[in-house]
TIMI-195850 format. One record per residue (C-alpha): residue number from 1; residue in one letter; x, y, z. Coordinates in pm, 1 decimal, padded with zeros to 6 digits. Each point is the difference from the previous one (the first is absolute). Example, Ala and Ser with C-alpha at 12.3 -4.5 7.8 and 13.67 -1.06 7.14 Angstrom:
<atoms>
<atom num="1" residu="A" east="01230.0" north="-00450.0" up="00780.0"/>
<atom num="2" residu="S" east="00137.0" north="00344.0" up="-00066.0"/>
</atoms>
This chain:
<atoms>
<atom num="1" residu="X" east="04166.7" north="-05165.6" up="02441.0"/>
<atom num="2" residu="X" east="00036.3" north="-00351.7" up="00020.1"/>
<atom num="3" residu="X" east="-00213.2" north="-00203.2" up="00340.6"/>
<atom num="4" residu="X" east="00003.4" north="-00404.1" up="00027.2"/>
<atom num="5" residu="X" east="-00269.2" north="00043.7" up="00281.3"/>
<atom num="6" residu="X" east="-00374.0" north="00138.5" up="-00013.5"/>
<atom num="7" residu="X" east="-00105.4" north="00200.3" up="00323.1"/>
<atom num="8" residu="X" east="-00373.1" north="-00099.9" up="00133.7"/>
<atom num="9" residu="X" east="-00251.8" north="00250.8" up="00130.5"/>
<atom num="10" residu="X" east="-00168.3" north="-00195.9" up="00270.4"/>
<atom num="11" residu="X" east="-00296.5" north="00074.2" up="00228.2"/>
<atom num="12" residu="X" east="-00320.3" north="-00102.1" up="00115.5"/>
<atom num="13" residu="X" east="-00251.5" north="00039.3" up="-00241.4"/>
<atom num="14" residu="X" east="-00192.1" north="00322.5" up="-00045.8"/>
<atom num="15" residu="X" east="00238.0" north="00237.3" up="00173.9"/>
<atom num="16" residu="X" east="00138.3" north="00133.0" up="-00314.2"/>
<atom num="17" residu="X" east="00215.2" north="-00251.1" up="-00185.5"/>
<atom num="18" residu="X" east="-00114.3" north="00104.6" up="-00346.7"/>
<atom num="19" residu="X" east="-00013.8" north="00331.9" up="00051.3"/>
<atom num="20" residu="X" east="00402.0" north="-00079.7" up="00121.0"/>
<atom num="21" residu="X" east="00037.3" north="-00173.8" up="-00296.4"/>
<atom num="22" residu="X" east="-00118.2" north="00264.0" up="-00275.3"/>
<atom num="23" residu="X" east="00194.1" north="00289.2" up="00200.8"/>
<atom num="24" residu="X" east="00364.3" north="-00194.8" up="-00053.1"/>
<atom num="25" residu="X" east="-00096.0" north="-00159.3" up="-00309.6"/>
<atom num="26" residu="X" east="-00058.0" north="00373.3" up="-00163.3"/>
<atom num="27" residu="X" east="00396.2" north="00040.1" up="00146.1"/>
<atom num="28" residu="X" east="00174.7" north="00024.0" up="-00365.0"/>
<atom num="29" residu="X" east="00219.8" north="-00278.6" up="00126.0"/>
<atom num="30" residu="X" east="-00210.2" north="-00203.1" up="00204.9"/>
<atom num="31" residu="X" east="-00242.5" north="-00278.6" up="-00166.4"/>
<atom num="32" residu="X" east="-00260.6" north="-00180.4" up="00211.0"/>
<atom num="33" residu="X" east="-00224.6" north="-00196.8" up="-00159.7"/>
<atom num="34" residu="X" east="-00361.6" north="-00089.6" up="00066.1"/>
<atom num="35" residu="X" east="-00036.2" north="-00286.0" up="00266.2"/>
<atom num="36" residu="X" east="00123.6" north="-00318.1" up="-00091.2"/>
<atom num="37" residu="X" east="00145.0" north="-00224.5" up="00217.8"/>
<atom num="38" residu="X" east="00176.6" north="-00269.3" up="-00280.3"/>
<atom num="39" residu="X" east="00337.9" north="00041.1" up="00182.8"/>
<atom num="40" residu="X" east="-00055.7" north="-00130.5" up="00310.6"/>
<atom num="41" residu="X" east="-00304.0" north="-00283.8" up="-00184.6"/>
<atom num="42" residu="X" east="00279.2" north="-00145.3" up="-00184.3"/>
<atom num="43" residu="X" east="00309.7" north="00014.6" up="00217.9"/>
<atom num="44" residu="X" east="-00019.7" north="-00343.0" up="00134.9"/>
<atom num="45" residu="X" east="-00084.4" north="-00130.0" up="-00381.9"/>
<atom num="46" residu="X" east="00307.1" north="00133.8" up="-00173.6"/>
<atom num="47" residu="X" east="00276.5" north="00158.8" up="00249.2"/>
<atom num="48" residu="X" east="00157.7" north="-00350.9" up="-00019.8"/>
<atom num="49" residu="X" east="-00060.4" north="-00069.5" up="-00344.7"/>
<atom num="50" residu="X" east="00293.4" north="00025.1" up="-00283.6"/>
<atom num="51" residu="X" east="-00011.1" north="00343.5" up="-00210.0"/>
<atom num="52" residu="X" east="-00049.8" north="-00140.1" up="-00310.7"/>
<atom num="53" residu="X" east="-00222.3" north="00077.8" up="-00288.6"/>
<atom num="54" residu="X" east="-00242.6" north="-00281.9" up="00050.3"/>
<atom num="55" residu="X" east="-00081.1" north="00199.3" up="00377.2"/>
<atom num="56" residu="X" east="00020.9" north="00329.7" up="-00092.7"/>
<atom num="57" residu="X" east="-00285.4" north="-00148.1" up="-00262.8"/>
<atom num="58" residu="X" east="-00199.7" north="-00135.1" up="00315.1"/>
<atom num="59" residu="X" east="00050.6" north="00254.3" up="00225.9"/>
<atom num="60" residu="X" east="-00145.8" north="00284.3" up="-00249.3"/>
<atom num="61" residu="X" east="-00307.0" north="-00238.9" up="-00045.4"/>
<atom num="62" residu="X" east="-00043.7" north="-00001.0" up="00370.5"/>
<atom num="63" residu="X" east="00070.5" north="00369.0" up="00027.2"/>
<atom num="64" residu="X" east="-00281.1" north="00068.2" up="-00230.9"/>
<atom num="65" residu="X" east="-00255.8" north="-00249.5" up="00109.1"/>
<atom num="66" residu="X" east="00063.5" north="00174.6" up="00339.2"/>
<atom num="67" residu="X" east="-00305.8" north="00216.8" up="00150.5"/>
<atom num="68" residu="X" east="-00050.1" north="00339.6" up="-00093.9"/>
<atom num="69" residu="X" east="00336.2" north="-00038.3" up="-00216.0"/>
<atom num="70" residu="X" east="-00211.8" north="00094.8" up="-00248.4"/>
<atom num="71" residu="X" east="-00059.7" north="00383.7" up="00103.3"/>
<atom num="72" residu="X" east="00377.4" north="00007.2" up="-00080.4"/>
<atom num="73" residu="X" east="-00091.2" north="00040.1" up="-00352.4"/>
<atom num="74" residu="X" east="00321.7" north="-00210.2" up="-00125.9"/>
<atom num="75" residu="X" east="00019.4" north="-00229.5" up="-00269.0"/>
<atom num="76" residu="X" east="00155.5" north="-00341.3" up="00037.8"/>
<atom num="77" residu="X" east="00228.2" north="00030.5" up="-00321.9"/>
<atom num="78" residu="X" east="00146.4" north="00296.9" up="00147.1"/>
<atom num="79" residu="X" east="00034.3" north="-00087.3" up="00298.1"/>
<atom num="80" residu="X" east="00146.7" north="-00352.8" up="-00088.5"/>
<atom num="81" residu="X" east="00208.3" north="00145.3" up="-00250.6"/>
<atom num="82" residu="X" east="00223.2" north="00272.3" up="00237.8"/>
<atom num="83" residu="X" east="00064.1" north="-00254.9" up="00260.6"/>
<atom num="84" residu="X" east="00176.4" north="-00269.4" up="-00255.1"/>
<atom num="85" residu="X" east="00215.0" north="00351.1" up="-00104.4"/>
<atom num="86" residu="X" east="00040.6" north="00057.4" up="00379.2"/>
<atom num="87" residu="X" east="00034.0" north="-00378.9" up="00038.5"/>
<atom num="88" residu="X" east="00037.2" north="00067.9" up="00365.5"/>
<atom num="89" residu="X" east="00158.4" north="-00217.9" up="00278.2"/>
<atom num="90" residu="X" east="-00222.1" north="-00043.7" up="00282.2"/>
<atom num="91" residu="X" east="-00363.4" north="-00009.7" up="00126.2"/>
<atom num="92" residu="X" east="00033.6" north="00388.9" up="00129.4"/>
<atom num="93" residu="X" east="00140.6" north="00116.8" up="-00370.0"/>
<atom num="94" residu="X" east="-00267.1" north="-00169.9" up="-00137.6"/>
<atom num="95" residu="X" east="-00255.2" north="00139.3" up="00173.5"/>
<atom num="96" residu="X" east="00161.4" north="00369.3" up="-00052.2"/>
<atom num="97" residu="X" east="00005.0" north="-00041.4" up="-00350.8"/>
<atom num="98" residu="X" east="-00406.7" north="-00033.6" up="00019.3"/>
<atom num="99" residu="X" east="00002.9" north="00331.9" up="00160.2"/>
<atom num="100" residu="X" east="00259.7" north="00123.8" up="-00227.2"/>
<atom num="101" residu="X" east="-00259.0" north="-00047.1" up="-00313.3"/>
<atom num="102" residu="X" east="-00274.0" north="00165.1" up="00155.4"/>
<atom num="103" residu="X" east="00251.4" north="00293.2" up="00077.7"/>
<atom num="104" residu="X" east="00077.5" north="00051.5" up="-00347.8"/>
<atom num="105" residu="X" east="-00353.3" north="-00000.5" up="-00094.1"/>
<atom num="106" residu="X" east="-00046.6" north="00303.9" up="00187.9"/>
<atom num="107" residu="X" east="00357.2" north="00155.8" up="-00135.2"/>
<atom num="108" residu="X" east="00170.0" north="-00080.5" up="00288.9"/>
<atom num="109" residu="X" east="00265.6" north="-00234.5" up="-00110.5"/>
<atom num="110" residu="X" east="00264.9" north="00070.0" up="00292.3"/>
<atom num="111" residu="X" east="-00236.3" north="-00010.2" up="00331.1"/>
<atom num="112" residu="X" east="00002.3" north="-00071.6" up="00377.3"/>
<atom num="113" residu="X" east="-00271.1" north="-00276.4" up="-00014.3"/>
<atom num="114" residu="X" east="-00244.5" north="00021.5" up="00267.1"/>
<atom num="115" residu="X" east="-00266.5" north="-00316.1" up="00087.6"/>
<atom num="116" residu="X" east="-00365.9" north="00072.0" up="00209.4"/>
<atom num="117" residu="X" east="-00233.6" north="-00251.6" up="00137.4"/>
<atom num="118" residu="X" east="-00154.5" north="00050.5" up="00318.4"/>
<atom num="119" residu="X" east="-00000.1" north="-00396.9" up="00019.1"/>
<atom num="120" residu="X" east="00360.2" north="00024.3" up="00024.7"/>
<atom num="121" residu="X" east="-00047.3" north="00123.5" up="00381.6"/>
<atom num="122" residu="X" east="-00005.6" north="-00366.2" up="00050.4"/>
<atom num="123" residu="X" east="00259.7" north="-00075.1" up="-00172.1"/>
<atom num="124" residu="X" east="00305.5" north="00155.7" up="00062.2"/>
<atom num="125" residu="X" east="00225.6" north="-00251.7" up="00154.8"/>
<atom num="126" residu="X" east="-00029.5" north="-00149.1" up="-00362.1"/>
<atom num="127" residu="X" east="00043.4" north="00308.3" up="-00200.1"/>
<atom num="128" residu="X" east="00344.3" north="00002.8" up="00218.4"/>
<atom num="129" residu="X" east="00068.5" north="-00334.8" up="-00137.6"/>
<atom num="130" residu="X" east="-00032.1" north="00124.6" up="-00346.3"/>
<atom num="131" residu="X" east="00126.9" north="00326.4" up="-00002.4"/>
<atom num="132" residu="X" east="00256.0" north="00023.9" up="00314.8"/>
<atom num="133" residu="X" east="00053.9" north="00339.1" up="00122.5"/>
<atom num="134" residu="X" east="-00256.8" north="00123.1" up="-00187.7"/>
<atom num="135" residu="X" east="-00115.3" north="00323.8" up="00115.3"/>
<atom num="136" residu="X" east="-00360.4" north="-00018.8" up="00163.6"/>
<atom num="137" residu="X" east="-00217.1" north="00325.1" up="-00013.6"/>
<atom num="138" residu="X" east="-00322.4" north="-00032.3" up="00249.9"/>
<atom num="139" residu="X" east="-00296.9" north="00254.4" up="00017.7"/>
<atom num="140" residu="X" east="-00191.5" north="-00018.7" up="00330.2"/>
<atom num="141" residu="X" east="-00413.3" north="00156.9" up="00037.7"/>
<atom num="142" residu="X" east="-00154.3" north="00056.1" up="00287.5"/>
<atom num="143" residu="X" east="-00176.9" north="-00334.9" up="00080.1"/>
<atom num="144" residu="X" east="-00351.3" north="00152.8" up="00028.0"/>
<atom num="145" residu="X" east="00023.5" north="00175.5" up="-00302.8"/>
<atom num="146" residu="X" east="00084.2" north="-00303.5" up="-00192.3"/>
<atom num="147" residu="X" east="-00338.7" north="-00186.6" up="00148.5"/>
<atom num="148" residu="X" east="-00192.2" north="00282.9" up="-00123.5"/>
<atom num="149" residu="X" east="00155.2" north="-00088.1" up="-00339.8"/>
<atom num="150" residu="X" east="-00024.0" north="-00371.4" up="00052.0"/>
<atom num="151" residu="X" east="-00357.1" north="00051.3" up="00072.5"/>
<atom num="152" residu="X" east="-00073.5" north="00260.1" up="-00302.8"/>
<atom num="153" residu="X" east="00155.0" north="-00250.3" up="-00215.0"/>
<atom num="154" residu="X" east="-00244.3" north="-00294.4" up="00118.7"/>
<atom num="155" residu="X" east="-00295.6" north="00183.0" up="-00036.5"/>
<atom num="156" residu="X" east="00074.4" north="00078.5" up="-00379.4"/>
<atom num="157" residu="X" east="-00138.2" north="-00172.3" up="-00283.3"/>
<atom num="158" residu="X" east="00273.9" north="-00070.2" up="-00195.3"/>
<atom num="159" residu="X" east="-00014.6" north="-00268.3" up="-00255.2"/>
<atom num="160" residu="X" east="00391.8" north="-00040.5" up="-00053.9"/>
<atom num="161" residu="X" east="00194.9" north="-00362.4" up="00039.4"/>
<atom num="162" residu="X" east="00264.6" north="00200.1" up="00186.4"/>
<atom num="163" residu="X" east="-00212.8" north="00168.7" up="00243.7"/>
<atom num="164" residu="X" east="00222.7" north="00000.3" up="00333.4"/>
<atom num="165" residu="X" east="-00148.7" north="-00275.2" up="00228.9"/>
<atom num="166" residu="X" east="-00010.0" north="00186.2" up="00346.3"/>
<atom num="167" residu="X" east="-00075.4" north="-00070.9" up="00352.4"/>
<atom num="168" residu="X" east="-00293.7" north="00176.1" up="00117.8"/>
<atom num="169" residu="X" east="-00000.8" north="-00098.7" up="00344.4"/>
<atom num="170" residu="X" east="00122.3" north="00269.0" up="00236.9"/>
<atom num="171" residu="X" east="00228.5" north="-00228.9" up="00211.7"/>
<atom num="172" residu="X" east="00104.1" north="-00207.4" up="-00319.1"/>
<atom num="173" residu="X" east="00101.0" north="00348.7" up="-00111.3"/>
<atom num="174" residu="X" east="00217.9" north="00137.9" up="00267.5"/>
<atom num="175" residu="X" east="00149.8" north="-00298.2" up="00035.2"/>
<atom num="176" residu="X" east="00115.3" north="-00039.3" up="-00349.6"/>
<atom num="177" residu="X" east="00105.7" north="00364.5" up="-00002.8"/>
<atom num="178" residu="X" east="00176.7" north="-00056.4" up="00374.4"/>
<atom num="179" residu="X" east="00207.5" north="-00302.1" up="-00213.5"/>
<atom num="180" residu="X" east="00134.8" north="00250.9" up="-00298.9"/>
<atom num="181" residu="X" east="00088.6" north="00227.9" up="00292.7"/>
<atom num="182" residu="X" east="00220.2" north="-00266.5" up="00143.2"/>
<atom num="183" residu="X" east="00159.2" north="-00131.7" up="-00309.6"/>
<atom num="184" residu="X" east="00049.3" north="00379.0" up="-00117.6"/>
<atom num="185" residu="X" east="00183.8" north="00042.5" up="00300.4"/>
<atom num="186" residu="X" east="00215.9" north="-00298.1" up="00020.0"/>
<atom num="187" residu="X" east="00126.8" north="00094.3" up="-00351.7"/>
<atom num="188" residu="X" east="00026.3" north="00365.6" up="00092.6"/>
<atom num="189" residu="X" east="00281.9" north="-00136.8" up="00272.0"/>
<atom num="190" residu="X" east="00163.8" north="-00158.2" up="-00275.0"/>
<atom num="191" residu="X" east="00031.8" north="00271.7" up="-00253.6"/>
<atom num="192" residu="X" east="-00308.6" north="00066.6" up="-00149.3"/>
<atom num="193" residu="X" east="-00199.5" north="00340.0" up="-00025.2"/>
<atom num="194" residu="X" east="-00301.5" north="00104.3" up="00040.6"/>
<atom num="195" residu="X" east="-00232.1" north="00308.3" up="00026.6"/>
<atom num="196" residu="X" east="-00368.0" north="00101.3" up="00130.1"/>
<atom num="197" residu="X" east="-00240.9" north="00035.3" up="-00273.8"/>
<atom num="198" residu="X" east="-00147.6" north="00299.9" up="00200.1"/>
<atom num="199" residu="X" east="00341.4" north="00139.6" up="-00028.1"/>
<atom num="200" residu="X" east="00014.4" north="-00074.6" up="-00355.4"/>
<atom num="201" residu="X" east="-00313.2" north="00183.8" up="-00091.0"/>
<atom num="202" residu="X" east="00054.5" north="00297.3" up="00183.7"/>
<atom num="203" residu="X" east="00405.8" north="00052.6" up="-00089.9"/>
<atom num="204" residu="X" east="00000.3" north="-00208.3" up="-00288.4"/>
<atom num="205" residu="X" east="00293.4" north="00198.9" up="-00127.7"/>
<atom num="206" residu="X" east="00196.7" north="-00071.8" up="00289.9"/>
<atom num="207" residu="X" east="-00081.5" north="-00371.3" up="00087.6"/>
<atom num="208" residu="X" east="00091.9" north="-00117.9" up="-00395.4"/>
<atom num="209" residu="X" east="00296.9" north="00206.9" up="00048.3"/>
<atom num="210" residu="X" east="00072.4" north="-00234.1" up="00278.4"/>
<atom num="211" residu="X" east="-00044.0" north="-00311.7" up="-00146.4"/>
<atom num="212" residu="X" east="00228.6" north="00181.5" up="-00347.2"/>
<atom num="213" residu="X" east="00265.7" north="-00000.6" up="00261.2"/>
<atom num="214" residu="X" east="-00064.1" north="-00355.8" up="00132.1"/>
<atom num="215" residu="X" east="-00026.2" north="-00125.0" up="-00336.8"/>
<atom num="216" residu="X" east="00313.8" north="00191.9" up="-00100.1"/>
<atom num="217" residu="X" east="-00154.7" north="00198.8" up="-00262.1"/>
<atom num="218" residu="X" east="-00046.2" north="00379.2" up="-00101.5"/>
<atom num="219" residu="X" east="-00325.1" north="00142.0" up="00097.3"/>
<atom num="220" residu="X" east="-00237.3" north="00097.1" up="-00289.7"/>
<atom num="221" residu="X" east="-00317.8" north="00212.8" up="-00006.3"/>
<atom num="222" residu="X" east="-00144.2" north="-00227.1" up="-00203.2"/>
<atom num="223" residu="X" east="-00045.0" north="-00202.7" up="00272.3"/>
<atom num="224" residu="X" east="-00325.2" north="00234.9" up="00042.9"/>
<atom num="225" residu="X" east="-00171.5" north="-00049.8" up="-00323.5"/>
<atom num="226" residu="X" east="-00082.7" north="-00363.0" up="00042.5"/>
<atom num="227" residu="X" east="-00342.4" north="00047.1" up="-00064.4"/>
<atom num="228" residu="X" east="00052.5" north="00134.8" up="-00333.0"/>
<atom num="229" residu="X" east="00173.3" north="-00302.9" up="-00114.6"/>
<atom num="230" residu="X" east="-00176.7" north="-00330.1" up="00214.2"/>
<atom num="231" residu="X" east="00029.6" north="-00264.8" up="-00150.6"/>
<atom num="232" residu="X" east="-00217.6" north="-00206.7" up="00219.5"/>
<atom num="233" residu="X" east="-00176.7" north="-00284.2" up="-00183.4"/>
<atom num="234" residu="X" east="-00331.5" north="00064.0" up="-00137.8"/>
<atom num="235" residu="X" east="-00088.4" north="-00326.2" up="00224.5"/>
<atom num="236" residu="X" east="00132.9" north="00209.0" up="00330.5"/>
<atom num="237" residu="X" east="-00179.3" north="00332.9" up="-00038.3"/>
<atom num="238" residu="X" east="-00305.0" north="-00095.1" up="00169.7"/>
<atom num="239" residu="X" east="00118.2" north="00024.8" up="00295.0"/>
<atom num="240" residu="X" east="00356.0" north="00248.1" up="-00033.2"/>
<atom num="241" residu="X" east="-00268.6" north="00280.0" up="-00096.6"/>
<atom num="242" residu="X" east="00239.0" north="00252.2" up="00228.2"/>
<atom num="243" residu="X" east="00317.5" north="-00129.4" up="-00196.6"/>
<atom num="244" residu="X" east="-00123.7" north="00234.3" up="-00269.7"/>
<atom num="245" residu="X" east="-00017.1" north="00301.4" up="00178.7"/>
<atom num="246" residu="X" east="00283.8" north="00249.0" up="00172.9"/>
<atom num="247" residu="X" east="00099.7" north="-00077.9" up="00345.5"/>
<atom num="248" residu="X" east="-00235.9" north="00089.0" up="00225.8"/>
<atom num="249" residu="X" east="-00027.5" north="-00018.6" up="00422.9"/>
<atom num="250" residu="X" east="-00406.1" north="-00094.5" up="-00013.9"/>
<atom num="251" residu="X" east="00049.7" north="-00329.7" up="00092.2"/>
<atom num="252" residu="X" east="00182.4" north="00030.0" up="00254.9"/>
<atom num="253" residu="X" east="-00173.1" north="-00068.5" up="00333.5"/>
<atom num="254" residu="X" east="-00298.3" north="-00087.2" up="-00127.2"/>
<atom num="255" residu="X" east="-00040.6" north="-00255.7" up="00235.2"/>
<atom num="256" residu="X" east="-00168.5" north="00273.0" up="00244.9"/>
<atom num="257" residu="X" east="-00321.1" north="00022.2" up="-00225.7"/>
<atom num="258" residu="X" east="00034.3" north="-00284.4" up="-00156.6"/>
<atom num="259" residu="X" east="00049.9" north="-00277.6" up="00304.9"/>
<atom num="260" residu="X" east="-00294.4" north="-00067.3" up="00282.1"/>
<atom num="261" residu="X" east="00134.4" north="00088.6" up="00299.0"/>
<atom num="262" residu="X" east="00004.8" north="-00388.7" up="00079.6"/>
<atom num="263" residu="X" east="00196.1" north="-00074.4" up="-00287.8"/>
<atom num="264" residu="X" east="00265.0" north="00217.7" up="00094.9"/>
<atom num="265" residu="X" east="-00015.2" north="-00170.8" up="00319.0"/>
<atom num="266" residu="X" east="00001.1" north="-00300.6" up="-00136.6"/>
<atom num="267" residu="X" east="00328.1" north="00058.3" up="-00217.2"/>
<atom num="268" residu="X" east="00194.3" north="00186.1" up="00279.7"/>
<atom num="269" residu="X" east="-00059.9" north="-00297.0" up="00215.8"/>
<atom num="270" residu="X" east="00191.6" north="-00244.5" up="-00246.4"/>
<atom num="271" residu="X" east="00233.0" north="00260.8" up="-00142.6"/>
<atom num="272" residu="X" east="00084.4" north="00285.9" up="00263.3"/>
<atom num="273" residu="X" east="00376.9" north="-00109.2" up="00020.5"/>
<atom num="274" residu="X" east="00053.4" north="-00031.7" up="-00363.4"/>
<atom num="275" residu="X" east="-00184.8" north="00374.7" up="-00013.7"/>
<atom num="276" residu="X" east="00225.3" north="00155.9" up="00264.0"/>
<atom num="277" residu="X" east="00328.3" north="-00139.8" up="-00177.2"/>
<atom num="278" residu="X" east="-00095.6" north="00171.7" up="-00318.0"/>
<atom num="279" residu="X" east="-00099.1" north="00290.8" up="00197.1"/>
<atom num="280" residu="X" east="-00342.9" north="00031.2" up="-00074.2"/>
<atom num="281" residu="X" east="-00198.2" north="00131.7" up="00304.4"/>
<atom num="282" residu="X" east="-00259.8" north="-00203.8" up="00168.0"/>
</atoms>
């Protein structure tokens, strides 16, 4: 296979994104890396700039001073040395021959490239820019259960620089998660797919068979064993604990002993449209 553009997993964060991610990047011909978001950091720097070897040279050292780059587990000579033998083009080639080293680490020389950063929910118009066309895969979680997760999260001791920096105001919650409804929605007009992580817990085998088909690929059982082979960054695991585990349903409403009755209130009083869209009884 041969594929000029990534596609992005996007979605608020803590309603399943990495879980997404290790599912489809355990697909024998799907790579997704851990979260980095050096594609769309650099765009504006070097999507004008000449293809030569002098900015392939200061795009790698950018790359690699990039954060969390550095759970890729790439080294620069490598990395350096297979894009002057690609000596690609344009900005998007570039960037695809980044991914296209960290696929043949893992033995995957010839892979659908896949990109995840729940950051990115903010960002699509740009990733548009970069990649155009490129297909968009959202994952949507009940809005209450995410605040219980948002709210776990806080209340952790967890001494790790890349400790998610959450909201843990109820409002400030349901309105951020109200937003990534919106923007999920306005792409899902346009072409984009997306799925319920309720739905992807409980049918797993059906909803990645979905996506397979969106992403025009065959459907592989190996989808199923992500746990056996994470490769979430020792940095991450603090807080992806369930990433290592089969897919289970426990989490799912958990917002019903979890959540004050108030704070359910509270949310459904900000987010109640958003909720209904999705489906998600209130």
């Amino acid at each position: 296979m041969s594929y000029s553009s990534p596609f992005f997993i996007l979605g608020n964060p803590r309603s399943g994104t990495s879980l997404f991610r290790l599912m489809l990047n355990n697909h024998p011909e799907v790579v997704v890396p851990p979260e980095c978001g050096f594609a769309e950091w650099l765009y504006d720097e070097f999507s004008g700039q000449e293809m030569s070897q002098k900015n392939y040279e200061r795009f790698i050292v950018k790359v690699f001073e990039s954060r969390k780059f550095e759970t890729w587990g790439l080294e620069f000579s490598d990395v350096l040395g297979s894009i002057k033998r690609a000596a690609p083009k344009n900005y998007q080639d570039l960037v695809c021959e980044v991914y296209r080293r960290y696929a043949e680490k893992l033995g995957k020389g010839s892979a659908l490239f896949g990109d995840k950063n729940n950051y990115y929910i903010k960002s699509v118009d740009k990733l548009e820019k970069i990649f155009p066309g490129c297909d968009k895969v959202f994952i949507v979680r009940d809005g209450r259960d995410v605040a219980c997760s948002y709210l776990e999260l806080d209340s952790k001791k967890i001494s790790s620089e890349y400790k998610p920096k959450l909201k843990t105001s109820m409002r400030e919650i349901a309105f951020e998660w109200s937003r990534s409804v919106d923007v999920m929605l306005y792409w899902v007009k346009r072409g984009a797919k997306y799925i319920r992580y309720e739905d992807l817990v409980s049918d797993p085998k059906q909803k990645l068979s979905e996506v397979c088909e969106f992403l025009k690929l065959d459907y592989s059982e190996e989808m199923l064993d992500y746990y056996k082979n994470n490769d979430e960054p020792e940095e991450f695991k603090a807080w992806k604990g369930k990433t290592f585990e089969p897919v289970a349903i426990s989490s799912v409403g958990r917002y019903k002993t979890d959540l004050s009755t108030n704070e359910i209130e509270e949310f459904v009083a900000v987010a109640e449209g958003a909720l209904n869209r999705i489906g998600y009884h209130v």
